[in-house]
KEKENU-946268 format. One record per residue (C-alpha): residue number from 0; residue in one letter; z, y, x. Coordinates in steps of 0.5 Angstrom, whole numbers, always signed. Each point is the difference from the previous one (the first is absolute). Layout:
// residues N
NUM,A,Z,Y,X
...
//
This chain:
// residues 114
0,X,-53,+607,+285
1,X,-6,-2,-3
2,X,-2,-1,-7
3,X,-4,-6,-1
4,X,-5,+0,-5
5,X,-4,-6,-4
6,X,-7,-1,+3
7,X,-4,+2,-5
8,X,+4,+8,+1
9,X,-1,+1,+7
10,X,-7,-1,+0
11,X,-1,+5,-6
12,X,-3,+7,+0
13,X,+3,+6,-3
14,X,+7,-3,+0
15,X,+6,+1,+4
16,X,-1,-2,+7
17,X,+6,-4,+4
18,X,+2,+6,+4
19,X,+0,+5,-7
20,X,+5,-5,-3
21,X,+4,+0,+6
22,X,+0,+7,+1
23,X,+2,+2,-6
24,X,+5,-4,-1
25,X,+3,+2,+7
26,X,+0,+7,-4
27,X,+6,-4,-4
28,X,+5,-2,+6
29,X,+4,+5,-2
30,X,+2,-3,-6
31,X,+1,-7,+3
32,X,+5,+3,+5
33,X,+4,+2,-6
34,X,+0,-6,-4
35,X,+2,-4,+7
36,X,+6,+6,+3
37,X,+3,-1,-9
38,X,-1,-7,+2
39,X,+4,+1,+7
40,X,+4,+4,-3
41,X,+3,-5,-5
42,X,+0,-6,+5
43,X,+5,+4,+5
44,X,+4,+3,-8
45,X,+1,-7,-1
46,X,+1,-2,+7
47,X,-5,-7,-1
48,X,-4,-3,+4
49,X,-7,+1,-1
50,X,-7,+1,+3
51,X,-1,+6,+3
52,X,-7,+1,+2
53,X,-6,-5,-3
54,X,-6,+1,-4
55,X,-2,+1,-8
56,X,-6,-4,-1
57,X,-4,+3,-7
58,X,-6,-2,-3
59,X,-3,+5,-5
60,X,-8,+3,-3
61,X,-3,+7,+1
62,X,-3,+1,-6
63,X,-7,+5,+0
64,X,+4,+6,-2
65,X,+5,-1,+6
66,X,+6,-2,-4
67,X,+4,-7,+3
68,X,+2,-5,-6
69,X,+2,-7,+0
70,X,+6,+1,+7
71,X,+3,-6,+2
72,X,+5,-2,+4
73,X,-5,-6,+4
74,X,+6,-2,+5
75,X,+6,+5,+3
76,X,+6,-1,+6
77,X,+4,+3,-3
78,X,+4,-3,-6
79,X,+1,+7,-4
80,X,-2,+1,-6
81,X,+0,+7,+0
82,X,-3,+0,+7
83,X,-5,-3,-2
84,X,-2,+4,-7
85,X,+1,+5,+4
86,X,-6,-1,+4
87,X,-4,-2,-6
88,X,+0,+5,-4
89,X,-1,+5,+6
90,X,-7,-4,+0
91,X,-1,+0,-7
92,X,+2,+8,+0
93,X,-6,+1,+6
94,X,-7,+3,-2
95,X,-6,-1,+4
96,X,-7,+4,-1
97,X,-4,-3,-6
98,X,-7,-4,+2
99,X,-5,-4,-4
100,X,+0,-8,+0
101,X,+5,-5,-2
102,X,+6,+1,+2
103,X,+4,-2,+7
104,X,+5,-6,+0
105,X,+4,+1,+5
106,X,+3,-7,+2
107,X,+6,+2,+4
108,X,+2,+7,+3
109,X,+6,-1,+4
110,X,+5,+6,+1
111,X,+5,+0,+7
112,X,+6,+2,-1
113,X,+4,+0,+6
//
């Protein structure tokens, strides 16, 4: 999963590259199999149909003190409100190391779930 940035970020200096976004959001995956196994976990207690694998699609800033702001849901396969917060604010709780310059919007970042 790569996270794709607005092209005026990818060519800055003294930020985040691509790879550092990805990595350190690769550092969450456990937190995103909990909030996908709670999701399993209702559909199978409830005995629905459901999708049961797909992918979450965030979008969200990386502030120059590394704080994540502005999470949101850009699209999901899963139609699970809970799931999908879930994963969202499992984005917006990360923390990646400070840098100098504007700050990065990261357009979409998609999280597999499967």
């Amino acid at each position: 999963s790569t996270p794709r940035l607005s092209k005026a970020v990818t060519s800055a200096t003294g930020s985040l590259s691509n790879d550092d976004i990805r990595k350190v959001l690769s550092r969450q995956a456990g937190f995103f199999q909990r909030c996908y196994f709670t999701y399993l976990n209702r559909l199978s207690g409830a005995k629905v149909p459901g999708v049961r694998q797909g992918t979450v699609t965030v979008g969200f800033t990386i502030e120059g003190s590394g704080k994540v702001a502005g999470a949101k849901l850009v699209r999901t396969d899963f139609k699970d409100a809970t799931l999908n917060n879930c994963v969202v604010e499992t984005i917006e709780r990360t923390q990646f190391r400070g840098f100098s310059g504007d700050a990065i919007p990261v357009l979409e970042f998609p999280v597999e779930l499967k």
